[in-house]
Backbone as a printed PyTorch tensor [residue, N CA C, xyz], in Angstrom:
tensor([[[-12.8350,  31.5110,  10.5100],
         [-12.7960,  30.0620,  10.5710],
         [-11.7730,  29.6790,  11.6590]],

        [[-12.1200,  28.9750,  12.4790],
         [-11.3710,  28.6570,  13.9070],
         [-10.5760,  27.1280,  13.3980]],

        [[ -9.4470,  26.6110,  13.9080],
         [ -8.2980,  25.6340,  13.3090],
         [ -9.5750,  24.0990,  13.6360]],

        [[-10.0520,  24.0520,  14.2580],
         [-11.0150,  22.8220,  13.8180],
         [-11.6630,  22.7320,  13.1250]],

        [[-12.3860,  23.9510,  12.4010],
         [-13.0470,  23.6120,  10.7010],
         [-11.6190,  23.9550,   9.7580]],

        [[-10.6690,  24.5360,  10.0510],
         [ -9.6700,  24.2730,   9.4830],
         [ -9.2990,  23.3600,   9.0570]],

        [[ -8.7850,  22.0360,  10.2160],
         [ -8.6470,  21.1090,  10.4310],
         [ -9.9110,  20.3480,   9.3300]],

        [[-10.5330,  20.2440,   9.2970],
         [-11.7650,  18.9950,   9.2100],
         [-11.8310,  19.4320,   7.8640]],

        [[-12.1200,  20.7880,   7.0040],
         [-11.7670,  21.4160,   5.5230],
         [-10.4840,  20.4660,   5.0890]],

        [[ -9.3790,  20.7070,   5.8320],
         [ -7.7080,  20.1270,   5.4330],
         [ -8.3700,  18.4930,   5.0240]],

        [[ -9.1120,  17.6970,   5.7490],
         [ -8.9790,  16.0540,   5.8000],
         [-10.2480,  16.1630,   4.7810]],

        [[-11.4320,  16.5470,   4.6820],
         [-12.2600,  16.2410,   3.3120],
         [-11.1480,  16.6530,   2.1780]],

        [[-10.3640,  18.0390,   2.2850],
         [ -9.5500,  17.8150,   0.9880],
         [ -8.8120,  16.8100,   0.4810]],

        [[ -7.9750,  16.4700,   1.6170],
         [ -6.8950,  15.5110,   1.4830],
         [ -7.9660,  14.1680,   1.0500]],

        [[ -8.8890,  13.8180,   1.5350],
         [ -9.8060,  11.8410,   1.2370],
         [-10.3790,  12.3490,   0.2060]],

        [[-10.4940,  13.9260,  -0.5940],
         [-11.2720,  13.7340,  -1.8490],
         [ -9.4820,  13.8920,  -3.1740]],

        [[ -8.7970,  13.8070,  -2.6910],
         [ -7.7740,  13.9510,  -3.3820],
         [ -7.4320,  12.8630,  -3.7470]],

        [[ -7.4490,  11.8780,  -2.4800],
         [ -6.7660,  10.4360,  -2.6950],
         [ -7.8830,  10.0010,  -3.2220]],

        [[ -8.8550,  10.3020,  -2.7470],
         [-10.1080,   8.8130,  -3.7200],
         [-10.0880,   9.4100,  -5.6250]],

        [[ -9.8010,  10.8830,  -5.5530],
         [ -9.8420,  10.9910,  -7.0760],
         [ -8.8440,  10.4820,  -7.7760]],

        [[ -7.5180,  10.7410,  -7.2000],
         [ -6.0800,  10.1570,  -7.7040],
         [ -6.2790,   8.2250,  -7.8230]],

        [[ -6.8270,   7.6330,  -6.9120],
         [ -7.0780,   6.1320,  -6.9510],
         [ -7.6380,   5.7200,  -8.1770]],

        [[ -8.9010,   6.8700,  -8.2000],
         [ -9.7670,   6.6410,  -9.4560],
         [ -8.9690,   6.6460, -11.0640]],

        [[ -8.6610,   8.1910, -11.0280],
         [ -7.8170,   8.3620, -12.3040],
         [ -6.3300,   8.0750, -12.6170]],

        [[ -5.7960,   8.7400, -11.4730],
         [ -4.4910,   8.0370, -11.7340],
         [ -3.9830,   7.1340, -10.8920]],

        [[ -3.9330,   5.7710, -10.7730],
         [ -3.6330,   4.9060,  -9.7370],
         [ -2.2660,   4.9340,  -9.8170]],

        [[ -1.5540,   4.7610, -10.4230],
         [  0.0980,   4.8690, -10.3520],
         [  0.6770,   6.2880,  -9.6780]],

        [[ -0.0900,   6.9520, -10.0010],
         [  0.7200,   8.3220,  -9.1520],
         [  0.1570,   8.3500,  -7.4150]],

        [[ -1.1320,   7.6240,  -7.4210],
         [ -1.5650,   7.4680,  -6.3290],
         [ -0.2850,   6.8300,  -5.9270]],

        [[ -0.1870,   5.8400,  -6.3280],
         [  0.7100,   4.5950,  -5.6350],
         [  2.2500,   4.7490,  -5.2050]],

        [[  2.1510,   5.7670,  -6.5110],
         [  3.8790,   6.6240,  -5.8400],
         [  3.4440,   7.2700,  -4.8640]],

        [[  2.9870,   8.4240,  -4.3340],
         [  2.8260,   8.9070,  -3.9010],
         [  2.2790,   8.2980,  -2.3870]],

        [[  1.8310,   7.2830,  -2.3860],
         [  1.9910,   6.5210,  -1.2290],
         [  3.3720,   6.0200,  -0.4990]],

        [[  3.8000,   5.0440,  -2.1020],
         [  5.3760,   5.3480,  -1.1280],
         [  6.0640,   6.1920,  -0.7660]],

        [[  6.0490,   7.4330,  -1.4830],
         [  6.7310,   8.6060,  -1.0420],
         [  6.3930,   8.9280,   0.5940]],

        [[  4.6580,   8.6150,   1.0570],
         [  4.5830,   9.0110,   2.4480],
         [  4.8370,   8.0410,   2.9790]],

        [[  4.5420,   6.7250,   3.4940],
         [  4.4860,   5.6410,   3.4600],
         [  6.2920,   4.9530,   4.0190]],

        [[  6.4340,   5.0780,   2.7020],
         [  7.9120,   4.5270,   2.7310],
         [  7.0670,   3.2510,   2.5680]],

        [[  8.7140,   2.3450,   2.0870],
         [  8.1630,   0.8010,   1.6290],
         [  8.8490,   0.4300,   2.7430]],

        [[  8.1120,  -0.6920,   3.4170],
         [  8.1350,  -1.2660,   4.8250],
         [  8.1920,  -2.6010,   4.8310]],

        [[  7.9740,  -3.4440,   5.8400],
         [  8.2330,  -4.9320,   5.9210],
         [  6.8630,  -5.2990,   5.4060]],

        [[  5.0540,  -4.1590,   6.1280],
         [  4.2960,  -5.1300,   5.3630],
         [  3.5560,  -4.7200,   4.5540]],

        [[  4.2230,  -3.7420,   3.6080],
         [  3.9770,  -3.3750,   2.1160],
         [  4.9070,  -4.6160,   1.5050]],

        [[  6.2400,  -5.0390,   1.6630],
         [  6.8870,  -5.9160,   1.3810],
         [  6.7570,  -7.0810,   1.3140]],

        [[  5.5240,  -7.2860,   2.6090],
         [  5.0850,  -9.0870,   2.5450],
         [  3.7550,  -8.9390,   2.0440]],

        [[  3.0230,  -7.7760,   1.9860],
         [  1.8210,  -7.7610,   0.8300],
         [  1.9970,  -8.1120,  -1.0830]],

        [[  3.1840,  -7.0750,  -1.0230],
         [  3.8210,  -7.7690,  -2.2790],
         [  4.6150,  -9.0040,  -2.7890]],

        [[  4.8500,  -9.5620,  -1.6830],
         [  4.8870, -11.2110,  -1.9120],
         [  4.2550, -11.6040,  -2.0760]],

        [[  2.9870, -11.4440,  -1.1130],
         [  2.1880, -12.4550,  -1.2390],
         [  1.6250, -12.2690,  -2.2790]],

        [[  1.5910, -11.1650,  -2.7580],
         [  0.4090, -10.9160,  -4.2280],
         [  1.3280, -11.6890,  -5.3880]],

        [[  2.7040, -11.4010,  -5.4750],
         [  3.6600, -11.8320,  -6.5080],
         [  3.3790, -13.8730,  -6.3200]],

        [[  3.7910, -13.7420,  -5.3650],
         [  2.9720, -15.5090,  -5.0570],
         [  2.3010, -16.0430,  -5.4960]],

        [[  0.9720, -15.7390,  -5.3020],
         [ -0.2320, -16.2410,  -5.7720],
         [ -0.6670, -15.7890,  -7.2420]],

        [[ -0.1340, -14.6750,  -7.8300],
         [ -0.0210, -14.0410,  -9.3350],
         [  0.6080, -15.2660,  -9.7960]],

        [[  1.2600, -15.6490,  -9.6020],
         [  2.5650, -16.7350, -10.1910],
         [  1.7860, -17.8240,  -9.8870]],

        [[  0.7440, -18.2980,  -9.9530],
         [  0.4040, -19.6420,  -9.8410],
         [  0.3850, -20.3860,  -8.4150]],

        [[  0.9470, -19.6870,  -7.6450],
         [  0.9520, -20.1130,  -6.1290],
         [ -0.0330, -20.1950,  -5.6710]],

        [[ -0.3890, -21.3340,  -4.4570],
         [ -1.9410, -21.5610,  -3.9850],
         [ -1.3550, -20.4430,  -2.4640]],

        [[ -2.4800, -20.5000,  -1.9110],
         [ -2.5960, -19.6140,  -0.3480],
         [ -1.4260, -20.1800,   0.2830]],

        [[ -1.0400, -21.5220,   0.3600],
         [  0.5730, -21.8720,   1.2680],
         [  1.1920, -21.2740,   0.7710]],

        [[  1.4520, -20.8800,  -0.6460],
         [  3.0830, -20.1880,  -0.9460],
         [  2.3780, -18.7010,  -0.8960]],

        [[  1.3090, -18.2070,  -1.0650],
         [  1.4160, -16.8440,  -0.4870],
         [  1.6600, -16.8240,   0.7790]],

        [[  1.1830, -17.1590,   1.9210],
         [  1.0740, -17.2730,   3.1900],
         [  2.6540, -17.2150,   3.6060]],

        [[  3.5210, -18.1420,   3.1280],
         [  5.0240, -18.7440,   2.8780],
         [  5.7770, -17.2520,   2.5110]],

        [[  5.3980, -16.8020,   1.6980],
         [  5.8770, -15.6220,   0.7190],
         [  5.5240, -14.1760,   2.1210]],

        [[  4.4890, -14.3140,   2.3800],
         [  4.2320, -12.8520,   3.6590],
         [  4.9940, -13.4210,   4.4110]],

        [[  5.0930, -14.1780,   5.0910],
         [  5.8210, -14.4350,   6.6450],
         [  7.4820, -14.2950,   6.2740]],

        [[  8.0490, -14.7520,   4.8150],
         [  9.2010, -14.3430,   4.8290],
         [  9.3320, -12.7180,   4.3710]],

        [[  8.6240, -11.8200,   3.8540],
         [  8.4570, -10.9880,   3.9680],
         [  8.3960,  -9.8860,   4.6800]],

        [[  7.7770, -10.6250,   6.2840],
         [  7.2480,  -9.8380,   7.3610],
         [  9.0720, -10.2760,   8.0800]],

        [[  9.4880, -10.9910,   8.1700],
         [ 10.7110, -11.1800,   8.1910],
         [ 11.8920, -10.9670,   8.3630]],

        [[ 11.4790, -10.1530,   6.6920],
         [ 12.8190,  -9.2590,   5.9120],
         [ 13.2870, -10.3680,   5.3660]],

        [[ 13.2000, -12.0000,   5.0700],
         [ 13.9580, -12.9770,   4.6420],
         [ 12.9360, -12.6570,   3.0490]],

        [[ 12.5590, -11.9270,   2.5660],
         [ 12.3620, -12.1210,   1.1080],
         [ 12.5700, -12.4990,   0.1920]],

        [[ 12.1490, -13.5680,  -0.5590],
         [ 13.1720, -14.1800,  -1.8330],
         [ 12.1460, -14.0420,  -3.1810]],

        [[ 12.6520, -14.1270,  -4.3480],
         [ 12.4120, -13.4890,  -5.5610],
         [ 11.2080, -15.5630,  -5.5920]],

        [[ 10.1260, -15.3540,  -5.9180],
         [  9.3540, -16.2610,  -5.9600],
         [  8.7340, -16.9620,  -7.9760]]])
C-alpha cells in the first residue's frame, strides 16, 4: 500500500469516526472538538449567538451577541 491509499484509508477512518461519535456520543464528539479546535473567537460568537436567541432574543440580539463575540467584547446575555 503506497502513502496515498494510506492517506485516503487514514481520512474515511477519521469522517467515519466523527460521523459515528456525532451520532452516539455527541458530547464526547464535542469535547473532543475543542480539544482539536481550541475555543476561538468564532466558536465564541456562535455560542452567543445561540445563548441569545435560546434566551428569548430575536435575530438583533443574536446578531448583537456574535459581533461582540467576534470581538472578544463578550458579555453574559
Amino acid at each position: 500500500m503506497d502513502w496515498n491509499e494510506q492517506k485516503r484509508y487514514l481520512r474515511v477512518c477519521i469522517l467515519l469516526a466523527a460521523l459515528l461519535g456525532r451520532l452516539w456520543l455527541p458530547a464526547g464528539a464535542e469535547q473532543l472538538s475543542r480539544w482539536i479546535l481550541g475555543e476561538g473567537p468564532v466558536q465564541t460568537a456562535c455560542a452567543a449567538f445561540e445563548s441569545a436567541v435560546a434566551q428569548g432574543g430575536g435575530m438583533k440580539d443574536g446578531l448583537a451577541a456574535f459581533c461582540d463575540g467576534i470581538s472578544g467584547n463578550a458579555t453574559e446575555h
